[in-house]
Backbone bond lengths (Angstrom), bond angles and torsions (degrees), N, CA, C in turn:
res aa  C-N    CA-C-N  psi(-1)  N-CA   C-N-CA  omega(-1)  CA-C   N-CA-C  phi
1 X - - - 1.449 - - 1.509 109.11 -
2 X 1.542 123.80 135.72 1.181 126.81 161.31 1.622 134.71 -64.61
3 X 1.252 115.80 125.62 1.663 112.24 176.87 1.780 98.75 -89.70
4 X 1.631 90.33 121.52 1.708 115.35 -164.76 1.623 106.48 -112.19
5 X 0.890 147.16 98.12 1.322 124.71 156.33 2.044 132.75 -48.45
6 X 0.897 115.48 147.14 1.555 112.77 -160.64 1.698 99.65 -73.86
7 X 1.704 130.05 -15.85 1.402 126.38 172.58 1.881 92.03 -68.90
8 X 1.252 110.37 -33.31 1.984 85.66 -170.50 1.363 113.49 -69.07
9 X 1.456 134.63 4.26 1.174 132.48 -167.62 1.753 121.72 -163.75
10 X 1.450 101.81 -5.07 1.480 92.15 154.91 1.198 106.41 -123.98
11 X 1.505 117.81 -168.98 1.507 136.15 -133.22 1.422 128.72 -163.98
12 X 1.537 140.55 53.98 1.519 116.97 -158.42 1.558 118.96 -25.23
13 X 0.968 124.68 -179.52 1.388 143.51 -170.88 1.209 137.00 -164.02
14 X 1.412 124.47 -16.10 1.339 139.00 -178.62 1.321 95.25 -70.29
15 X 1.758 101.14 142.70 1.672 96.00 161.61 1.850 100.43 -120.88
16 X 0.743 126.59 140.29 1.377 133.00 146.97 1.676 119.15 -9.23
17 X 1.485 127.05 86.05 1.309 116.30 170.36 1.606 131.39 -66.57
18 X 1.641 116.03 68.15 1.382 132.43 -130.37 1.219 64.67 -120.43
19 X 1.298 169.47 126.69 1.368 147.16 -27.00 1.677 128.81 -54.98
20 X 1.357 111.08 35.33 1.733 124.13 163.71 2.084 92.15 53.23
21 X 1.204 115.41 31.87 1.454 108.38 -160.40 2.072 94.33 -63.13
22 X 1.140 113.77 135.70 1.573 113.95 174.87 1.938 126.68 -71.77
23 X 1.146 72.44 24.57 2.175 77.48 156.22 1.526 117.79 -55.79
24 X 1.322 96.92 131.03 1.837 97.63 175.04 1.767 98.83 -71.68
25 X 1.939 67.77 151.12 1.579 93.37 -163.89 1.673 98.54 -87.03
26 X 0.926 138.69 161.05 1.108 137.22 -121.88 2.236 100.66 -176.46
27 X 0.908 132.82 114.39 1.450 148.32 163.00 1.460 120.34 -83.49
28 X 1.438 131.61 -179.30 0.977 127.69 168.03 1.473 100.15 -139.49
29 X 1.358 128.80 135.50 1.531 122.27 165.86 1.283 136.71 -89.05
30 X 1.142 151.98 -148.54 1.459 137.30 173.43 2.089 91.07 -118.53
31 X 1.264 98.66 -30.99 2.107 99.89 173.29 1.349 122.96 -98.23
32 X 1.457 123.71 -24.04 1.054 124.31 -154.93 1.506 102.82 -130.57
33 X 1.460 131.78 22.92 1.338 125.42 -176.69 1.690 120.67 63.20
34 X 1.555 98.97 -126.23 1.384 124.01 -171.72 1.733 97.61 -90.75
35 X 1.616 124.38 118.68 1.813 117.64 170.30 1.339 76.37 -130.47
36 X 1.758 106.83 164.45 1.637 138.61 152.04 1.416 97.04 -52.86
37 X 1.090 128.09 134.82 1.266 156.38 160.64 1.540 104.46 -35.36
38 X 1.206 123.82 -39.10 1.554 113.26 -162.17 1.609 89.99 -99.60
39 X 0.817 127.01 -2.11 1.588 120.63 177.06 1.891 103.86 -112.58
40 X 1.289 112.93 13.64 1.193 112.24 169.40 1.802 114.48 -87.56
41 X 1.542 94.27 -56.38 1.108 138.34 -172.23 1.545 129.23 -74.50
42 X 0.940 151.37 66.32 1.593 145.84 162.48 1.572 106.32 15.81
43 X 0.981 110.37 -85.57 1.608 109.02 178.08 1.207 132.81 -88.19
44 X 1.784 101.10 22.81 1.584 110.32 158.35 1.559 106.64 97.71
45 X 0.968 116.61 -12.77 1.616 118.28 -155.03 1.386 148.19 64.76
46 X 0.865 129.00 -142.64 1.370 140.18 156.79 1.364 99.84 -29.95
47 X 1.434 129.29 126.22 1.738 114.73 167.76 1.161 100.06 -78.82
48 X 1.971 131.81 153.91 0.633 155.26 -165.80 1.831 115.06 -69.48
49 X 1.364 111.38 -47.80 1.689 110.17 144.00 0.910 125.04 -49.40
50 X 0.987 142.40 -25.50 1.577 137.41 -172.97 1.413 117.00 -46.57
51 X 0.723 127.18 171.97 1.529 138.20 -179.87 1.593 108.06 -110.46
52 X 1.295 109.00 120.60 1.153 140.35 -164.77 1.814 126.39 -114.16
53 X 0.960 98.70 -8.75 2.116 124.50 177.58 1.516 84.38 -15.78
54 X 2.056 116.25 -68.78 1.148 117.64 -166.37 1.116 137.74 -73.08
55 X 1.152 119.92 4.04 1.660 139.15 163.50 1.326 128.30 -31.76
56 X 0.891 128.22 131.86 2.138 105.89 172.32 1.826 95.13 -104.10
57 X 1.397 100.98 133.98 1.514 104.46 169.78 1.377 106.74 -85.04
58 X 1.512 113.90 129.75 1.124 105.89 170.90 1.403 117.70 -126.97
59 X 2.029 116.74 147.20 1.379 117.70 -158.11 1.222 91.38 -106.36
60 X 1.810 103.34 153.74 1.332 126.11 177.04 1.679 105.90 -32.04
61 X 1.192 119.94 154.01 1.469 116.89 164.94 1.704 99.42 93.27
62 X 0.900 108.30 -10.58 2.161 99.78 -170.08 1.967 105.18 -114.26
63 X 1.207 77.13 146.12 1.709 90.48 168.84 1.564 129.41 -90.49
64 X 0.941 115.49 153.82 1.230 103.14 169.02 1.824 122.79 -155.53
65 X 1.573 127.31 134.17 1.367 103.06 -161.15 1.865 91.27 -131.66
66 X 1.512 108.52 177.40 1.590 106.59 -169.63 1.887 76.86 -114.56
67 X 1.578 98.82 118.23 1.376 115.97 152.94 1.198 143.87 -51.92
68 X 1.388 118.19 10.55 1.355 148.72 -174.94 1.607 98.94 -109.10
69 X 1.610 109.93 -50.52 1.982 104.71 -148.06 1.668 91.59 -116.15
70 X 1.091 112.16 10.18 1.677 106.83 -161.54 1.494 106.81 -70.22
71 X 0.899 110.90 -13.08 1.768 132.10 171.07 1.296 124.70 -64.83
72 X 1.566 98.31 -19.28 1.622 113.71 169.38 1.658 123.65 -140.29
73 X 1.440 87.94 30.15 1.667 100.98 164.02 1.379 101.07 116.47
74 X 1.312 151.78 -23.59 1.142 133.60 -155.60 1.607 129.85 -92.56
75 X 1.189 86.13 85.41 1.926 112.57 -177.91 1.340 115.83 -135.04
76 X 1.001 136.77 134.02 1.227 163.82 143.00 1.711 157.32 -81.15
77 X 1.199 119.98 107.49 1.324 111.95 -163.76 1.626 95.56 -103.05
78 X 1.336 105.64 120.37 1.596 116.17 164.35 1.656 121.45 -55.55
79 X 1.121 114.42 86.16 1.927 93.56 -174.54 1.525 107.55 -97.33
80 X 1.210 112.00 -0.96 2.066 122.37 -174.83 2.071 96.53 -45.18
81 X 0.999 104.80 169.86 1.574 116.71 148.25 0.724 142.77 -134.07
82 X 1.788 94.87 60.49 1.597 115.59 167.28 1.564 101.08 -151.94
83 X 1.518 110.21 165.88 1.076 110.77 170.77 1.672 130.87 -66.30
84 X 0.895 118.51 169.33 1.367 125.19 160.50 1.325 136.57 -152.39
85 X 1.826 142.94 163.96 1.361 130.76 173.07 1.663 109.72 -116.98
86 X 1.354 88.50 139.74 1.364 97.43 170.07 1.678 109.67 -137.18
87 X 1.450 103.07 146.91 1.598 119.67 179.38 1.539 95.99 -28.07
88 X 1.518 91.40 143.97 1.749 123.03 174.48 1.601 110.25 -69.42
89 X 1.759 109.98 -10.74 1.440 112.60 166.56 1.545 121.72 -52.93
90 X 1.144 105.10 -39.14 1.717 143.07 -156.92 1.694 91.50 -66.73
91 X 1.172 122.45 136.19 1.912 133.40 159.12 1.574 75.12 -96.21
92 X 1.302 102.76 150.29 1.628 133.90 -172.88 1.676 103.50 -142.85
93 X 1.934 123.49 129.43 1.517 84.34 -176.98 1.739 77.32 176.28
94 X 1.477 111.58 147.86 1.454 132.20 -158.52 1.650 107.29 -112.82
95 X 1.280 101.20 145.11 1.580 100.56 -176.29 2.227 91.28 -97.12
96 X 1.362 87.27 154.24 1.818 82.99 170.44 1.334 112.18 -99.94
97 X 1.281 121.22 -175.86 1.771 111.47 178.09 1.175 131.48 -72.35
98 X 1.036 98.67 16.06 1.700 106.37 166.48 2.090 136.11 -91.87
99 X 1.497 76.78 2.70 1.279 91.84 -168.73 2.303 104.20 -148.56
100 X 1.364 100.65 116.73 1.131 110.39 -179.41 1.472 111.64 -60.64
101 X 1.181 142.14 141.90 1.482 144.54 -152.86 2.210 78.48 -102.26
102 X 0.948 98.82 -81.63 1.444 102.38 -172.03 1.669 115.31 -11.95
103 X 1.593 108.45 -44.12 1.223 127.28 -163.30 1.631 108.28 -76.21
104 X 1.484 89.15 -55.58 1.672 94.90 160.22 1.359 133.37 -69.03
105 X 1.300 134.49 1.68 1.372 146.42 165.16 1.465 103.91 -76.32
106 X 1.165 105.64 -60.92 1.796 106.47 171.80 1.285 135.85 -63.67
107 X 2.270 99.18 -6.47 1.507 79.19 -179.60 1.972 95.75 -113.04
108 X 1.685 110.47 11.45 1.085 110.37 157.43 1.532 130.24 -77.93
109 X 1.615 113.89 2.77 0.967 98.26 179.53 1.734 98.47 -129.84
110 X 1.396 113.86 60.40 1.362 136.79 -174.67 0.890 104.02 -135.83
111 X 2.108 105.66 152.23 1.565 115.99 173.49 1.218 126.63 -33.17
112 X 1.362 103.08 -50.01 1.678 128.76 175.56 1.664 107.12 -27.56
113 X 1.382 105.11 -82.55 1.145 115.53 -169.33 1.823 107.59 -58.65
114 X 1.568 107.97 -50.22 1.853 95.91 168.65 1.476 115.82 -39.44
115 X 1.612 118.68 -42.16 1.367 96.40 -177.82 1.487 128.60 -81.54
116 X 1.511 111.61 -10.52 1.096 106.30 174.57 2.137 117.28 -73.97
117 X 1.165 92.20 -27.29 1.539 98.45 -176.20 1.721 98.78 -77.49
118 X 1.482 122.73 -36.22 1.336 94.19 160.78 1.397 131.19 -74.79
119 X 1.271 135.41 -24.34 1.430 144.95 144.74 1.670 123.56 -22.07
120 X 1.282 105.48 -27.44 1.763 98.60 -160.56 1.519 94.40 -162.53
121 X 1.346 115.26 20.09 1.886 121.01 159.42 1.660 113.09 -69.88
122 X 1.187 105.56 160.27 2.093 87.50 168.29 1.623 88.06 -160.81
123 X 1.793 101.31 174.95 1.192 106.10 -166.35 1.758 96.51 138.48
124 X 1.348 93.64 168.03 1.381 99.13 176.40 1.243 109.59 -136.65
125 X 1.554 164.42 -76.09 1.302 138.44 162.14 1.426 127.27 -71.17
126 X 1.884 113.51 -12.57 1.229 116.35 166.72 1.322 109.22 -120.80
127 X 1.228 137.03 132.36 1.263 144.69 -155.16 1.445 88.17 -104.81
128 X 1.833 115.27 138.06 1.438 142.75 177.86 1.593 117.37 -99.34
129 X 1.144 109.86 165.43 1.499 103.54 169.01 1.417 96.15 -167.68
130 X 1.563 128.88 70.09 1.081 125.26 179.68 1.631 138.58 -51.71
131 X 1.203 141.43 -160.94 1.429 134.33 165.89 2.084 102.70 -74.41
132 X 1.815 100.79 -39.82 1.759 94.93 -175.07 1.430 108.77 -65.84
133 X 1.153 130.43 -16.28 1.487 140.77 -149.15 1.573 92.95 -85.18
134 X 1.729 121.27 -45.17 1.545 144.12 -162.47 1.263 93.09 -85.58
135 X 1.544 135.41 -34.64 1.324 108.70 -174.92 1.721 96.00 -92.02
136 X 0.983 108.39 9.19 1.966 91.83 -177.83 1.860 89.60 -100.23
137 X 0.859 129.99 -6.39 1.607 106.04 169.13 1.582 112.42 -109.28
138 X 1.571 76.63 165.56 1.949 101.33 -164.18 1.542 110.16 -98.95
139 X 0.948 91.54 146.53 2.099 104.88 160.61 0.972 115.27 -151.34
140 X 1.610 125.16 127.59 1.496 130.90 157.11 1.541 121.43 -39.05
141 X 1.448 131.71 101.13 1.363 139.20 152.80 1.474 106.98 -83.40
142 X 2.072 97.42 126.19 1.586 106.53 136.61 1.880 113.32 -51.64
143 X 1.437 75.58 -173.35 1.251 106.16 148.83 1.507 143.36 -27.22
144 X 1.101 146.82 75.91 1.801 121.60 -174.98 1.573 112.98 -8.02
145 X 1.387 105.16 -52.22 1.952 89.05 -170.89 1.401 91.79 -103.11
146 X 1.555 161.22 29.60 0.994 123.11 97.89 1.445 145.34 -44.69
147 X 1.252 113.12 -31.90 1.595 146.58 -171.87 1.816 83.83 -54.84
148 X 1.414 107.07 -70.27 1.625 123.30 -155.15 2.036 99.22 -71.19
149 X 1.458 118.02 -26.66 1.114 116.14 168.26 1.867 114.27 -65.16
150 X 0.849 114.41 -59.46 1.541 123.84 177.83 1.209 121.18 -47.63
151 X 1.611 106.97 -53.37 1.635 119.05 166.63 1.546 116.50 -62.93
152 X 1.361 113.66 -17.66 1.649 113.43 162.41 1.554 127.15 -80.60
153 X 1.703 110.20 -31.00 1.080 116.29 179.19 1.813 110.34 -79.53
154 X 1.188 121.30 -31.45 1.766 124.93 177.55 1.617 95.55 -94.96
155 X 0.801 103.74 11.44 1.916 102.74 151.59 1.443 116.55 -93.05
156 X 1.466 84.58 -50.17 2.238 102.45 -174.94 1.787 95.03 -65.85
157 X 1.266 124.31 -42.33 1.274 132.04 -175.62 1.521 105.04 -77.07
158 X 0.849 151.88 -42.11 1.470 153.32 153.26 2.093 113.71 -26.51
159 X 1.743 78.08 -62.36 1.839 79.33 178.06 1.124 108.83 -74.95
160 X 1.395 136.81 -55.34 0.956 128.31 179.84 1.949 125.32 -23.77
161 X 1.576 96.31 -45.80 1.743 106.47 -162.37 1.923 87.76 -85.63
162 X 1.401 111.62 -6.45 1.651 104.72 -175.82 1.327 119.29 -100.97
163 X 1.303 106.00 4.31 1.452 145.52 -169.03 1.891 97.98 -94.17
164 X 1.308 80.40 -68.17 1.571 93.06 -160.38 1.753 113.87 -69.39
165 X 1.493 89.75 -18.72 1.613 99.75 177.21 1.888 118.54 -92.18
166 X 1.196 107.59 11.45 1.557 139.87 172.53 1.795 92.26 -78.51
C-alpha cells in the first residue's frame, strides 16, 4: 500500500451560493452524516428566506465536515442527486479518481483518522481541524479496486451489525 497525503488527491469543492439559489439547507451530524436542516434542528434552522449568499453549494459525490466537531464524528458524504447548501462553517471537498469515496468514508470514521485529527488540530479552548490541516495527513491506499473491495465489505459489515441490532 502507498503512503499518500490527502493534498495528492483531494480537492475543496464548495462554491459560494452567491446567487441566494434555494437548495435545501442541509446540516451535518456527528451519526447520521448529511440531514435537511429542519430535521437537524428544533426550530428548523436557518429559515428558509433567509439569505444564504454564504452557503457553500454542495454537489452530489462531496463531503463535507464542521471543523470544530469533526473530532466526534461530524462528516458527511452527500450521496442524494441533487445539490445542496450547507453553512460556510462546513470544509466541502472531492476525492479524484484515484481514491474510492466509499473506502474513504470508512477510513474517516477510524482510529486512524481520530489520531491524525488529534495530531495536527489547533486552537486553544476550541480545538480546529481545518481543510489545510486534512491535506497535511496521510493514509495508506491499495489499489483503486482494492480501495472499491474494502469499501464493499464495511458496507456489507455495517448492515449486517444494523441488522443485527434490530
Amino acid at each position: 500500500w502507498e503512503q499518500r497525503k490527502f493534498s495528492d488527491f483531494v480537492f475543496p469543492s464548495g462554491v459560494r451560493n452567491s446567487d441566494n439559489l434555494p437548495f435545501e439547507s442541509y446540516s451535518v451530524s456527528n451519526d447520521k452524516g448529511f440531514v435537511p436542516q429542519d430535521e437537524q434542528f428544533e426550530n428548523g434552522g436557518t429559515p428558509s428566506q433567509a439569505d444564504k449568499r454564504a452557503y457553500w453549494i454542495v454537489e452530489p459525490g462531496s463531503f463535507a465536515y464542521n471543523p470544530a466537531r469533526i473530532n466526534v464524528g461530524s462528516i458527511g458524504y452527500l450521496s442524494t442527486s441533487k445539490n445542496v447548501i450547507v453553512s460556510s462553517l462546513y470544509e466541502v471537498f472531492r476525492s479524484d479518481d484515484s481514491c474510492n469515496d466509499r473506502f474513504l468514508w470508512h477510513w474517516f470514521k477510524s482510529p486512524l483518522f481520530s489520531r491524525q485529527i488529534e495530531a495536527l488540530q489547533e486552537g486553544g479552548v476550541r480545538l480546529y481541524f481545518f481543510f489545510d490541516k486534512l491535506l497535511l495527513s496521510e493514509i495508506r491506499m491499495p489499489s483503486i479496486k482494492e480501495q472499491v473491495e474494502i469499501g464493499v465489505l464495511f458496507d456489507r459489515l455495517d448492515s449486517l451489525i444494523t441488522l443485527h441490532q434490530r
